[in-house]
N, C-alpha and C positions, 0 to 999 in steps of 0.2 A: 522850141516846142516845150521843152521841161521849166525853163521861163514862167510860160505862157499857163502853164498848166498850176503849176503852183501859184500864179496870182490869182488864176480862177479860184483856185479851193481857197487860199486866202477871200477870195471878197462872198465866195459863198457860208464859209463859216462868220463871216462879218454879221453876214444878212440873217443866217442863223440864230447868233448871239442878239443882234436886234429883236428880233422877232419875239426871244424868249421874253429880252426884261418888258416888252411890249405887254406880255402877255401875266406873267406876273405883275405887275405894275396894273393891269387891270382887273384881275383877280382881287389884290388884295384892295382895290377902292370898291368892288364887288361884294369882296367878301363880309358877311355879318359876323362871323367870328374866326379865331385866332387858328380853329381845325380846321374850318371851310378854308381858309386860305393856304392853311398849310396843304392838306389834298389835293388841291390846283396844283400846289409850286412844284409836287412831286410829280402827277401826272405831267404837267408840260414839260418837266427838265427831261424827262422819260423820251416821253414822244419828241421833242425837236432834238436835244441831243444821243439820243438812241443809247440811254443807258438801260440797262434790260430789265431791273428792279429799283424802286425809289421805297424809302423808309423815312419817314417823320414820327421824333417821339417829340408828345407832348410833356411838358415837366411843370410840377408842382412844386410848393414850398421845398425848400431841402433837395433839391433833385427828387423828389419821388418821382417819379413812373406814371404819369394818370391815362396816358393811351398810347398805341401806337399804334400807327397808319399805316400803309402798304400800297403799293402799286405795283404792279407788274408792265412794263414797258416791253417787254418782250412777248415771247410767246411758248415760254419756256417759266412752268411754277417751278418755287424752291421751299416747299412746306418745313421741309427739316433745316434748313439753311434760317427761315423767320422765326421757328421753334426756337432753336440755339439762339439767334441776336436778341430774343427777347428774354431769353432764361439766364443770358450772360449780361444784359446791360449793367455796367456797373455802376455804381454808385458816386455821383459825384461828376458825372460826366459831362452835364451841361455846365455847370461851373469850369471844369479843365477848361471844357474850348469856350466858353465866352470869355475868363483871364485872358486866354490865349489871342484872343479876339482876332482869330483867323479861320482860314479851311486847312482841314490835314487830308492829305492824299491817305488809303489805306491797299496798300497789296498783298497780295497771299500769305507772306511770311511774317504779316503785321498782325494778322488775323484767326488766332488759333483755332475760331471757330467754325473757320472753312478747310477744317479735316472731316471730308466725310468718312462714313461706315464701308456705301455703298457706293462704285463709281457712277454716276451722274454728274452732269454739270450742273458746277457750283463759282458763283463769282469770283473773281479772278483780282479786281482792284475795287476802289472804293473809294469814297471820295465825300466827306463830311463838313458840317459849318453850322454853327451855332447862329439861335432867333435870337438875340436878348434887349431888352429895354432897361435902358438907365444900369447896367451892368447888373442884370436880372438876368440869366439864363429862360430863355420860356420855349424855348424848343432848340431840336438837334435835326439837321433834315441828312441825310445820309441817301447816296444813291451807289451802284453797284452794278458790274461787268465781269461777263465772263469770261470778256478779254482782257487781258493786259492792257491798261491803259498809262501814261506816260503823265505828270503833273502839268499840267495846263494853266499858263497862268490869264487867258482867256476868261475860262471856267472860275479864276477864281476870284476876278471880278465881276463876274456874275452872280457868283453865292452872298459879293460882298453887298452887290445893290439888292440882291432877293432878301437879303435875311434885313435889311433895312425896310424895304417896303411891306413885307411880312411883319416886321414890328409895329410899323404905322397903324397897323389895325388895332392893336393894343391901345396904342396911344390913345386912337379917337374913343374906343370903349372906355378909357379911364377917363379922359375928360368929359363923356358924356355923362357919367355915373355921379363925377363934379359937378358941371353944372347940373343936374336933377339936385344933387342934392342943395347944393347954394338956393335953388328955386322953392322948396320943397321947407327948408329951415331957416327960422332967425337969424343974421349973422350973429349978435349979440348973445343970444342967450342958447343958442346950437338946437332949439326946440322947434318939432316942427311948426 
């Protein structure tokens, strides 16, 4: 029976992981731009794998900061929890992990900004993976539990193929912007 029961949850978590990059994967052919897709990837990683908050920063030149997104997957907000992640972001962050050109797990004790004031539940682990194109950082998508969660190396081929097809959108935007302009200017003289 215990057999039987763990091959089930095995092929159900299969079908699970199927489903997501399904869904990412059309999102980002979907999506018109590089936020639109990122909002998808958060919302679905949320909902099919039951993470309870999803977080995407957008990043600019240098690592700036230009947005960051939110989702709530659960049904539980964490106002002072996105307060602190976005007052603590540090600098340089999307460079680390695209160098790093993986996902890092994050748990309580990784996380100094998950000491609340007040008791309330507050995420518990966490679980990060850099966007980047051409070894460009261009987003960080970060999701979050208020359970204890174990590294998963499932999950982190999934973040491997999301932050791939999340980058695709970039791509086709920059070769669109290419060919306009090859269409638009002289090759010779760069004039339109």
């Amino acid at each position: 029976v215990t057999e039987r029961h763990l091959g089930a949850e095995a092929i159900r978590q299969h079908a699970e992981t199927m489903d997501l990059l399904k869904r990412i994967a059309v999102a980002a052919n979907e999506a018109g731009d590089l936020t639109e897709a990122l909002e998808r990837c958060i919302a679905d990683m949320c909902e099919v794998l039951a993470w309870d908050l999803g977080h995407a920063v957008l990043l600019g030149d240098g690592d700036l900061v230009l947005r960051h997104m939110w989702h709530r997957g659960g049904g539980i907000d964490f106002p002072e929890f996105r307060r602190l992640v976005e007052e603590a972001r540090p600098a340089g962050c999307g460079a680390r992990l695209a160098a790093d050109r993986g996902p890092r797990w994050l748990h309580e004790d990784s996380m100094p900004v998950l000491r609340p004031a007040r008791p309330h539940p507050v995420p518990r682990s966490g679980f990060q993976f850099p966007v980047a194109v051409g070894g460009s950082a261009l987003a960080v998508v970060e999701m979050y539990s208020v359970r204890p969660r174990d590294p998963d190396h499932q999950l982190t081929e999934v973040a491997h193929h999301a932050a791939i097809q999340i980058g695709r959108v970039v791509e086709r935007e920059r070769s669109s912007c290419a060919l306009t302009h090859q269409a638009m200017h002289d090759p010779l003289t760069g004039l339109p």
